[in-house]
N, C-alpha and C positions, 0 to 999 in steps of 0.2 A: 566443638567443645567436648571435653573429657566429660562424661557423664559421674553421676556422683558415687559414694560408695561410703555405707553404714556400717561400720566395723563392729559396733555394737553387736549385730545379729551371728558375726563369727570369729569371738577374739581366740582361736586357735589358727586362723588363718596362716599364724606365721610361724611355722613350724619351726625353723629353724632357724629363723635370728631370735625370738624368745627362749630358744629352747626347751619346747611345749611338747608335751607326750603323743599330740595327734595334732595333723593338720585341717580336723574337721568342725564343725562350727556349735556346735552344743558340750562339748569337753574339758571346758576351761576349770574344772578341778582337777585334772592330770597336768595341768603346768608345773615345769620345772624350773629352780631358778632361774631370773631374768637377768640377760647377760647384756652390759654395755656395748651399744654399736661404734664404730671407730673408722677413719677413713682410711688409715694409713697399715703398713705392712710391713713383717721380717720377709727377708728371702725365701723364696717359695722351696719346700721340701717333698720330695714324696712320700705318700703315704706308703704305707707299709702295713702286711697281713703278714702274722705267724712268721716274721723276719725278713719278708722279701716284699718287694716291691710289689705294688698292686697295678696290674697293667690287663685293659683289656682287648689288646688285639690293633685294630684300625680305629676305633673311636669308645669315647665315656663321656657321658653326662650322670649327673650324680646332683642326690639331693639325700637330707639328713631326714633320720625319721625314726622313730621309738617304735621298734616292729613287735617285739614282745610287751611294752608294757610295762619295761620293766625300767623307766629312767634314766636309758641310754640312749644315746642315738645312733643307729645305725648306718649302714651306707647303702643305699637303693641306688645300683646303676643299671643306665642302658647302655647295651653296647652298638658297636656299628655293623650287629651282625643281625639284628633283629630281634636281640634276647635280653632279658633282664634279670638281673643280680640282686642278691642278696651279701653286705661281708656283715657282718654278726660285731659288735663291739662288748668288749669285757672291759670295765674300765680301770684303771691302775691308778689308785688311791695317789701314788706321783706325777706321775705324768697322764694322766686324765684320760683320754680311750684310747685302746688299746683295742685293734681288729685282727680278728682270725678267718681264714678260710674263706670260701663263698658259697654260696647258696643258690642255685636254680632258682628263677619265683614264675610259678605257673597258674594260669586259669583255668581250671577242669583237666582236660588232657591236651591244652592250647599250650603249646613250648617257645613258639615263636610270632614273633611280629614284623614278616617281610623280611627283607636279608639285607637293610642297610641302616643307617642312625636312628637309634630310637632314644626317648625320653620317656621317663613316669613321674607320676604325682601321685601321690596316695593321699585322698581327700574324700570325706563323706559327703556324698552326692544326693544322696536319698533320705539323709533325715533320722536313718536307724543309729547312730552315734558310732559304728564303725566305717573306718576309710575304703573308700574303693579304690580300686586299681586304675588310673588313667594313664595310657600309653600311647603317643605319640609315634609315627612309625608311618613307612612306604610314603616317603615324600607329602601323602595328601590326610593322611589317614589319623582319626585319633579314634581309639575304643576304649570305652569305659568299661568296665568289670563289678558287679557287685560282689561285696565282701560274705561271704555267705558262712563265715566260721564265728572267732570268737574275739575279744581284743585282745587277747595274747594268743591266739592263733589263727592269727589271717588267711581265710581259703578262698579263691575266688571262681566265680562260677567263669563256665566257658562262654556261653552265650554274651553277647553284650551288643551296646548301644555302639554306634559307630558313625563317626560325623567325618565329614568332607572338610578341610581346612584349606588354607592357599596352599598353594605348590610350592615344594622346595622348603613345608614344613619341618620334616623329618623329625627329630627327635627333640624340638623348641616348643618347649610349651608352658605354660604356669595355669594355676587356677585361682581365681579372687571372685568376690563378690564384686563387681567394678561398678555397678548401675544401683547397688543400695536397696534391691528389692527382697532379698533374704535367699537369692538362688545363686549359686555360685557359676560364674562363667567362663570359658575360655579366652586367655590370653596366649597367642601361636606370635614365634617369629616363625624368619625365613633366610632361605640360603641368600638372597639378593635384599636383606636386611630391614623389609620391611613388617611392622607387628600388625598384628589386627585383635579387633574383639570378638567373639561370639558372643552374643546375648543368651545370657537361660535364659526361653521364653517359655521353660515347661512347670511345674509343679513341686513343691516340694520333697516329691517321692519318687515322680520323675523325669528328671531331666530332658531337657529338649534344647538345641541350641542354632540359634539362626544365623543368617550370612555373617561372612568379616564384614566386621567395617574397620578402616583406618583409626590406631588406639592413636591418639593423640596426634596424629602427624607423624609420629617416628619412625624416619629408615636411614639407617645409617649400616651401610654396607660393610663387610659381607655378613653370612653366619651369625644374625643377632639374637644371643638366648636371651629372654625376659627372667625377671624376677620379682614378682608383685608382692610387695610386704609394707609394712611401718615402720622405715628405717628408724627411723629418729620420734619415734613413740610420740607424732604428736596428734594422733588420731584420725589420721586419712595416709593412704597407702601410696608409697613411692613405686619406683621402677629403677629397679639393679639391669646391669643391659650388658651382656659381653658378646664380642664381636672378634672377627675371622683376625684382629692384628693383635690377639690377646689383652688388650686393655678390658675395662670393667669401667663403665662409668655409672656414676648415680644421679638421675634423676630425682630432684623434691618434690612433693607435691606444696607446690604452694599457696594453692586455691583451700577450699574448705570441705565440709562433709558433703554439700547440697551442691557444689560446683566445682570440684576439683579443677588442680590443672598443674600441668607437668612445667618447673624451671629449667631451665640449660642445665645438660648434661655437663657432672664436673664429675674426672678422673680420680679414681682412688690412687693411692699414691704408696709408693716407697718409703717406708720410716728411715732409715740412714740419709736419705738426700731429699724429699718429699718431691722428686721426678714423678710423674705417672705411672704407675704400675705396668708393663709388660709382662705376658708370659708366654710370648710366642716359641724364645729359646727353647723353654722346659713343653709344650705342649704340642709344638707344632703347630695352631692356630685355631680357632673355634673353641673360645674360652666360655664353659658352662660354669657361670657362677653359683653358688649356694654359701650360706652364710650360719656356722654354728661355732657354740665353743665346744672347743673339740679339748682345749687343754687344761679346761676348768679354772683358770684363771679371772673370770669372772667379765671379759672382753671377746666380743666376736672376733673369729675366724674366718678366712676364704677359703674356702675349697672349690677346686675347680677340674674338670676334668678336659679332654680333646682330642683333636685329630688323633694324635700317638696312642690312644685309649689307656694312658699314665691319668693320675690320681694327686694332686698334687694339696697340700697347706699354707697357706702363706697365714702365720700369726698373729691377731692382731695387736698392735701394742697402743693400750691405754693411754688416757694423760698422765695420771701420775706416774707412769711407766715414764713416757717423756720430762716432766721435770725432773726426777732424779736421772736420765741422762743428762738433762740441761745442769743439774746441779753438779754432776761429776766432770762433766766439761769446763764448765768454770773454777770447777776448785782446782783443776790441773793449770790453773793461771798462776798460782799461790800471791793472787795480789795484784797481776798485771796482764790482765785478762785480754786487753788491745794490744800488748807484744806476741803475747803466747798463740793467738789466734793468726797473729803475721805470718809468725814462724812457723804455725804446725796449720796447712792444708787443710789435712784431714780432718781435725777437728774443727776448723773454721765450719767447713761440708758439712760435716754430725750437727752442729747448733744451728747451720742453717737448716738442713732437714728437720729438727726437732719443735724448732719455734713455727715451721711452717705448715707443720702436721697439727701442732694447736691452734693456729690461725681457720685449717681447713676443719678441724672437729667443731670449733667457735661456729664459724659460719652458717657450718653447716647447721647451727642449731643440735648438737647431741649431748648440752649437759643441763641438768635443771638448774634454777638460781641459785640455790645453795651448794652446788659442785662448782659453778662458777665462781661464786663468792670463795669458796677455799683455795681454790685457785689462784684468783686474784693475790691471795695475804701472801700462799707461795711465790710467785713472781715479785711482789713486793719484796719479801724478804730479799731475793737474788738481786733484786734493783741495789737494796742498801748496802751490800755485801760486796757489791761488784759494780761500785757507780764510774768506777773509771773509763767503763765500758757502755753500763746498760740505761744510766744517765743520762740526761739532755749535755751535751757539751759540743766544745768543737774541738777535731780533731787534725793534725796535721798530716795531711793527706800523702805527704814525700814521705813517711816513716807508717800510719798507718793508713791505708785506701783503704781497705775494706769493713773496718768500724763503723764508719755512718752508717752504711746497709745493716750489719749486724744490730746496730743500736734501734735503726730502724724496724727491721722484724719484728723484734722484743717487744716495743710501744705497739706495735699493731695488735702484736698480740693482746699485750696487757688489757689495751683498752677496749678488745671482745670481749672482755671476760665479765662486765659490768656493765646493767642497763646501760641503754644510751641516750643519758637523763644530763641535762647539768651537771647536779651532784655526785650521778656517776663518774661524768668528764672529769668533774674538781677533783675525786679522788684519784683517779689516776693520773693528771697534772702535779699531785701532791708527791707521787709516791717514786715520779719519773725526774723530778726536776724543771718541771715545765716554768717559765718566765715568761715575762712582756709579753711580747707579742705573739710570739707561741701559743704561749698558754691562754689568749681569750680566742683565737685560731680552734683550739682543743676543745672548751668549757664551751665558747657560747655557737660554733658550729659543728662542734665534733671533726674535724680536721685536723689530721696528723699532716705536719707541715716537716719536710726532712731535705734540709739544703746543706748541711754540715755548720748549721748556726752562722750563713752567710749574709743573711740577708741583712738589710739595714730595719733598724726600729721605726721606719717612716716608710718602706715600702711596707714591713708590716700591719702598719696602719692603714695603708690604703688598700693592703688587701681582705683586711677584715671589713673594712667600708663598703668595697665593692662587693664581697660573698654576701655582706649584709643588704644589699641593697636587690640583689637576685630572688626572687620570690621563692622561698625555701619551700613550698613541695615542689618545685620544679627541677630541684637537681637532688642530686644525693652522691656524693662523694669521698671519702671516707680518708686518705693519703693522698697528697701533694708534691710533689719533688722536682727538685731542679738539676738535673743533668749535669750541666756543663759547670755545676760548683761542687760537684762529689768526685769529679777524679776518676781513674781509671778503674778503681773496685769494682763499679758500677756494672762495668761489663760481664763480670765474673757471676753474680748471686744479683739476681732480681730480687725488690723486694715485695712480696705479693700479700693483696688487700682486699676485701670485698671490690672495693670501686677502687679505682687509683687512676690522677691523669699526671704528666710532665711539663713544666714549662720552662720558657728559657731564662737562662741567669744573663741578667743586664742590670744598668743600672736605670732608676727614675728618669725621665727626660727626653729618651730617644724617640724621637717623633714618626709616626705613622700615616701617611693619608688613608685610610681606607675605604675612599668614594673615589670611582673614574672618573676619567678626564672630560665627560656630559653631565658630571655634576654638578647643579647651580653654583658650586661651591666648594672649597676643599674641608672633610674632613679632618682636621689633625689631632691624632690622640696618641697615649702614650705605650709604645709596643710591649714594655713589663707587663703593664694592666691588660692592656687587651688581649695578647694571648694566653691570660689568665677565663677571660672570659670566654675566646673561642674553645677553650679546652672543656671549659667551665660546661660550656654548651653542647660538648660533645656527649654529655651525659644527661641531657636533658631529652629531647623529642625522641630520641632514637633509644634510648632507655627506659626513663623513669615514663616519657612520657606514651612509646608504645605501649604501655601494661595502664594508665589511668587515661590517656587521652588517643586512645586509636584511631578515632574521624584525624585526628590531625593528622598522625602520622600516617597514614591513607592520604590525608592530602597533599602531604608534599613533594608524593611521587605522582599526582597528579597536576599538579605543578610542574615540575619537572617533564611528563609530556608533553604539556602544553607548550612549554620552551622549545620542545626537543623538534616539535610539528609533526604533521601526519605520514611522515616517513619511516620513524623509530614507532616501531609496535611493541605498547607494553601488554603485562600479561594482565591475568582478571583476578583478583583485586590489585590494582597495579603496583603496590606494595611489593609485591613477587618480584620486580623487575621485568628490565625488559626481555622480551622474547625476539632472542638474536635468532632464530631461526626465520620465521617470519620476517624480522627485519634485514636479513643476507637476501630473504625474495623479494622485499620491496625496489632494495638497493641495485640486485642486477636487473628486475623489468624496466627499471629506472634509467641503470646505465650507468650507473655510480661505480659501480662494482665490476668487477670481469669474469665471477664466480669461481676463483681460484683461492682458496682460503692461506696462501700465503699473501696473501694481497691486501686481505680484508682489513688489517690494521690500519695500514694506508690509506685505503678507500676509508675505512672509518672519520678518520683526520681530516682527510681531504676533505670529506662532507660538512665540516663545520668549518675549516681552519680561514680566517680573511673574511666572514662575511658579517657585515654588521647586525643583521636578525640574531644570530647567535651571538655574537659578540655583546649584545644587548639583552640579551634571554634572561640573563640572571645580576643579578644586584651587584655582583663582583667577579668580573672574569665568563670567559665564554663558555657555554654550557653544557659543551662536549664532556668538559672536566669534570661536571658536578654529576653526569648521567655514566662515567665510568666512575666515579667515586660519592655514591649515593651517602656517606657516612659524612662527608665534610659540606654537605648543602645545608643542611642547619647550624651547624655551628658557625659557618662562614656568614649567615645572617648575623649573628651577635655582633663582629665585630663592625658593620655599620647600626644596630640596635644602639648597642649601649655604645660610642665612639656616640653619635648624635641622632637620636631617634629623631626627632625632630625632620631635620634636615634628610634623613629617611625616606618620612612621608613624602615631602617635597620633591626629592631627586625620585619616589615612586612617578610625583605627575609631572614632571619632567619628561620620563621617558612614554608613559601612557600619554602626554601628547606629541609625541614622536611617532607614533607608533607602533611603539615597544612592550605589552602591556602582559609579561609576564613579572616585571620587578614589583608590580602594586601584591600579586597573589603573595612575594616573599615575604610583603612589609607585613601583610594580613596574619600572614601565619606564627612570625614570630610573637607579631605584638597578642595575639589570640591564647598561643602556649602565653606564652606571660602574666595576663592575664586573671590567670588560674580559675576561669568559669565563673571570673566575676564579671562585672561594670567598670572596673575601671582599670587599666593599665600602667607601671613606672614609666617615664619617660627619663630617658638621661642624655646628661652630656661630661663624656672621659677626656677632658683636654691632655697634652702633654704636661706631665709633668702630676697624674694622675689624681688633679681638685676633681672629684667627680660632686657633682648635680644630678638632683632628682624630683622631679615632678611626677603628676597626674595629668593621664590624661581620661576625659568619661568618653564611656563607651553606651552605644543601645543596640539591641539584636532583633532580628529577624526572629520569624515562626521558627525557623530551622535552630537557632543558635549564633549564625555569623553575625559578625560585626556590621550592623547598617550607619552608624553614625559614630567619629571620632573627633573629638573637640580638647585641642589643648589652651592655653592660655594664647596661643601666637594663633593660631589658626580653624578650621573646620572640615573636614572632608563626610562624604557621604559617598556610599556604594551599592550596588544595584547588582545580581546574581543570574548568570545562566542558571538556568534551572534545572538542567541535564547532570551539573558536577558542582560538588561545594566547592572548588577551586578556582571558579571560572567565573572571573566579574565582569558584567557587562559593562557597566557605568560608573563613570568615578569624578567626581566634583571635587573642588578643594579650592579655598577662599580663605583669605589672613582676614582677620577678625579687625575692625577698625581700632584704634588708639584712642 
């Protein structure tokens, strides 16, 4: 776990996405305006000193920072020679800084730091309210420097503190308070893209800092510069991360002050097309981020330095910046916004980039409610103005494909932009054209449903029944879509959404079995509905439910051993997957295998393909398939779940008295996530033609939690537990209740 971190005790921490006079933790009167954070970007440009390009040689890492005092920010680079810079910023009341010259920056009569990539931070280490000099350098090496001059003239002594980092440190470094104790610590990458932490375990005065430990889990290969800030100002500090292919992804903190914890990295992105940022072309590769506004425009900036020791900007452009692009995009429709976007490519690309860049700033959380709210009445307005397009409608896909998507965006957008309350839903229902069955799709589960206005008013209904009948903390999904009724546009512009699944376009009625041919019985349910539901459930254990219920999802890869037998070696916690290495040495002392790894695929298949234990391992289909694709083993449960749980249970002691007794642990786990850490369970049954049925079934638990007893109206089962693994049931009873 990510340890916690007090921002309280250093709100100058973030020097340069605030645009704060120092980066050190008692200075928060030298704050300079506070600049909007953004995700998206113009084309990278190079900076430029005194008219010419700023380049420093073999390598540049670069970080902003107000060296005089005087409410500019400067540029502090390291280069790949061992040395550190100073470029001096004068600012031009037009165009906002404006860099001359460079500047030597030395510690006593210390000129150099080793002779290959170096990094600096300038951060108050000690308490006296001026920044020290921290430099990163010689592969392992960081040395602190006390500031021993003044705040507008920084001197540093030669002598200094000197710590041992990982290897292949060089010039990746940041400093934050990350553990909340009021001493600021090292965060190091590395050339093989792994971070770590130093702990300050020293004093306020003076620092001391202990081994790495792994910050969070994160390596992501090559060249990973960190950047510990508060992007999105919500009070606990993210992680900016650029790496050897030029991208730049942002990590959130999603957790809290007392228990941080880092979300999936998401790509900052290109404002003209919102692609993921690249800046391998302009840098050559080992993208050092830093983040200021450099053009006073009142919106953060990138700046980034690299391999080629060039200096680069890439601008950031605001929302309102994007709806008056999206507003002059549209008006070049003068009226028929779905032709105009046909005809002209380019602009189609520009509104998609534009509405995607607000989708990603929404997301990401970077506007307060009342930036939203303004928002909001702006995209209204464009909604009214341009409902030929931005409207709920249907459109003729032989003359426009690509409208549904574009319509689609826009709603995605819109409805970021407003709690996600009812009454927020109703308003933007109101303001989109939402109807029928759409719109209580929208209002009562916050689903954006975008099939090009295909579907019928009775599949509608049965698919608000069925989302309704899904125990809503268990899923979270946000867009809907159906493929094979949007046409060929689809291929061209994704539409992208917090959550989004796909299902297929059929109509009501097309019948499914979804229980084998050892089932007491045939399943038949309706393939619209249910692969609504398998989809459904793609977002359930393996998402929503990894982050609130992670004993489960631990269990279902321990499930999945159990299937697999003691041949397939998983790792520890088996969550990790399996360990194919170990399992290639099982295989050849075995004799399975030939130890030729052109072979291994074969030998893999071979080892399950034809035998009934496998062929039996899993509730549907043999369980080769479900241990190369760990992501469809739960959702492939739902479609016997909800098709007839009931008959679930049953076709579980069916096979448990065959014995086959890995399908009772799937019945366990579905109905368990389902559940939601109550007593009692849905039980359903999806016929064809999708009348779906819903019962209770009561449930009682063990010390541990598991399910010891399940009783529906038809039946009763009882289970009994190895003791060694929550997944592993010893005993299993089940008995129809008399008439």
């Amino acid at each position: 776990m990510c340890p916690p971190e007090n921002l309280a005790i250093h709100p100058l921490r973030l020097a340069a996405f605030t645009s704060l006079a120092l980066a050190g933790s008692v200075l928060a009167a030298q704050q300079l305006p506070q600049a909007s954070p953004t995700t998206s970007f113009l084309p990278a440009e190079e900076l430029q000193a005194s008219g010419s390009a700023i380049a420093f040689g073999s390598h540049a890492t670069v970080r902003c920072f107000d060296w005089e005092g005087d409410r500019d920010l400067d540029l502090v680079v390291g280069d790949g020679d061992g040395r550190i810079w100073r470029v001096a910023n004068v600012p031009n009341r037009v165009s906002g800084a404006e860099f001359v010259g460079r500047q030597r920056i030395t510690a006593g009569d210390r000129t150099n730091w080793g002779d290959s990539y170096t990094g600096v931070v300038l951060h108050d280490l000690n308490g006296d309210r001026l920044p020290d000099l921290i430099v990163a350098h010689s592969h392992t090496l960081v040395s602190i420097h006390n500031n021993v001059g003044t705040r507008t003239e920084p001197k540093f002594e030669s002598h200094c503190i000197e710590v041992t980092v990982q290897g292949g440190c060089q010039g990746r470094l940041d400093v934050a308070d990350w553990d909340g104790d009021g001493h600021s610590d090292l965060i190091t990458g590395s050339f093989d893209g792994a971070l770590q932490w130093h702990r300050n375990v020293g004093t306020g005065r003076v620092p001391k800092f202990g081994p790495g430990e792994s910050f969070c889990g994160i390596r992501l290969a090559y060249n990973a510069h960190p950047r510990i800030f508060d992007f999105d100002r919500d009070g606990v500090l993210d992680l900016l991360l650029g790496v050897n292919w030029g991208t730049v992804s942002l990590y959130r903190n999603i957790g809290s002050t007392t228990e941080p914890k880092l979300g999936e990295g998401k790509p900052l992105c290109w404002a003209a097309n919102g692609k993921g940022l690249n800046l391998r072309e302009q840098n050559g590769d080992d993208t050092t981020p830093e983040l200021a506004d450099l053009n006073g425009d009142g919106v953060l900036d990138l700046i980034s330095g690299g391999k080629n020791g060039k200096l680069f900007v890439m601008h950031g452009v605001g929302v309102m910046d994007r709806v008056a692009s999206l507003r002059q995009l549209l008006a070049a429709g003068a009226g028929d916004c779905v032709s105009y976007f046909e005809r002209d490519e380019a602009a189609r690309t520009s509104a998609f980039g534009v509405l995607q860049a607000l989708e990603a700033d929404l997301a990401a959380k970077l506007l307060d409610v009342d930036q939203r709210e303004h928002l909001f009445l702006q995209l209204t307005k464009l909604a009214a103005d341009h409902s030929e397009l931005l409207a709920r409608r249907k459109h003729d896909l032989a003359v426009a494909p690509h409208a549904p998507m574009l319509a689609a965006q826009f709603w995605v957008a819109a409805k970021s932009t407003l709690p996600d309350t009812p009454r927020g839903r109703e308003r933007v229902a109101e303001a989109l054209q939402f109807t029928k069955g759409y719109r209580r799709l929208l209002i009562d589960l916050g689903v954006v449903f975008y099939d090009n206005d295909t579907a019928t008013e009775r599949q509608l209904t049965l698919m608000h029944q069925l989302l309704t009948a899904l125990p809503r903390p268990c899923w979270d999904v946000e867009l809907i879509s159906v493929a094979d009724w949007l046409g060929e546009g689809r291929h061209v512009h994704q539409v992208r959404a917090r959550t989004a699944i796909n299902i297929f376009g059929m109509n009501l009625g097309v019948p499914e079995n979804s229980f084998p041919q050892d089932s007491p019985r045939p399943g038949i349910t309706d393939v619209y509905l249910i692969c609504l539901a398998h989809e459904i459930a793609h977002n359930m254990l393996d998402t929503v439910g990894r982050r609130v219920r992670p004993d489960l999802f631990e269990r279902k890869f321990e499930g999945l051993a159990f299937g697999a037998g003691e041949d397939v070696v998983y790792r520890s916690p088996r969550s990790k997957g399996i360990d194919v290495a170990a399992t290639k040495a099982k295989f050849r002392a075995a004799g399975y295998w030939d130890g030729d790894d052109r072979s291994w695929r074969d030998a893999w298949r071979s080892y399950f393909v034809g035998k009934e234990r496998f062929d039996r391992a899993y509730a549907r289909g043999n369980v080769q398939f479900f241990l190369d694709a760990p992501q469809e083993a739960f959702s492939t449960l739902a479609n016997q779940f909800c098709t007839d749980s009931e008959l679930m249970l049953e076709f579980a002691k069916v096979r448990w008295d065959a014995g086959h007794r890995s399908t009772v642990h799937q019945f366990l786990l579905i109905a368990d996530y389902f559940s939601d850490n109550s007593n009692r369970v849905p039980f359903y049954v999806l016929p064809r033609g999708g009348a779906l049925r819903v019962n209770t079934a009561e449930l009682t638990r063990d010390a541990r939690g598991r399910i010891r007893t399940l009783s529906t109206g038809l039946a009763e089962a009882t289970f009994g537990y190895d003791s060694v693994g929550d997944a592993i049931v010893k005993d299993f009873t089940y008995r129809l209740k008399s008439k």
